[in-house]
N, C-alpha and C positions, 0 to 999 in steps of 0.2 A: 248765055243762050237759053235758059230754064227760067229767068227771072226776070221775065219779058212781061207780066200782067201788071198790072194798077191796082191799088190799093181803091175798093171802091165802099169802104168806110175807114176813119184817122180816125183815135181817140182827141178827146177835147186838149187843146193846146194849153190851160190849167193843169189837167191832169200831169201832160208830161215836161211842165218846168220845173223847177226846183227840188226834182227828184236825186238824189244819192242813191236811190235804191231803185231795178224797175224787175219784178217779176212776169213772167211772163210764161201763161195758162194756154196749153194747146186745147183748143176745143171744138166741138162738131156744130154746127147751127143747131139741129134738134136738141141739144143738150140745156134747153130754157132751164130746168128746173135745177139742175147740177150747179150753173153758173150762178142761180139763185143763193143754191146753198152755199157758196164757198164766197159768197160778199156776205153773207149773213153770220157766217165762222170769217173766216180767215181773214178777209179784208178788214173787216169791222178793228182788227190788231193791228192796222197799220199806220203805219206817222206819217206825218205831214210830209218828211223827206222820201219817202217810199209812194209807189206806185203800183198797180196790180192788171195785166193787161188781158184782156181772153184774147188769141189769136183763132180766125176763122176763116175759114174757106167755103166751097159749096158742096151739095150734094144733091144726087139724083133724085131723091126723093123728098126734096125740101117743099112744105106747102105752101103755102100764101100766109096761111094762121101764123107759120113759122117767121116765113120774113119780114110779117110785122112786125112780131112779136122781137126778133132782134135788132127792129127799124125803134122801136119802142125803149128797149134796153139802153142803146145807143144815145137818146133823149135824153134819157135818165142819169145812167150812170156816166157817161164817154166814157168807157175803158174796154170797146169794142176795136177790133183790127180786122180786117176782112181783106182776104183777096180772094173775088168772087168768082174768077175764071179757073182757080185749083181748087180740084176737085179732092173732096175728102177721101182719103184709100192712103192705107197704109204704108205704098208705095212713095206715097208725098210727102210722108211726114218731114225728111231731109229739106223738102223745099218750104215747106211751111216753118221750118227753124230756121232757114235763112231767109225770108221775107220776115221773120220776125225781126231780125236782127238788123 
């Protein structure tokens, strides 16, 4: 009943084959710079068989600068998850761990 929306970004289909391992980062849209910093640490340690996912949803105050900017991310690295009709609040977080899942 709750997990009725579309996924309206998939991480690259490379990224999630041949993984043994798949992490998976709950994150806000505005959060560019956070997600930056944790591929620049944390990711940069991971192997070949591991994978590292940001999970996202939307938010009311998301700008345009923003949506590019994780339309951008997306290009780059695939390790974006997005369901854009759950709204980020603390109340979702439950359904945002099972859309990740």
């Amino acid at each position: 009943m709750y997990l009725n929306n579309s996924f309206s970004v998939l991480p690259k289909t490379e990224k999630v084959s041949n993984s043994t391992l798949v992490v998976l980062v709950l994150s806000s849209p505005s959060e560019v710079n956070l997600r930056k910093i944790f591929r620049e640490s944390v990711c940069k340690y991971a192997r070949t068989q591991s994978s590292v996912f940001f999970v996202l949803g939307s938010s009311y105050n998301t700008t345009e600068k923003t949506e590019l900017d994780i339309l951008e991310e997306e290009e780059k690295y695939g390790d974006i998850i997005r369901v854009k009709e759950l709204i980020e609040h603390y109340h979702n977080v439950p359904l945002k761990i099972l859309y990740s899942f």
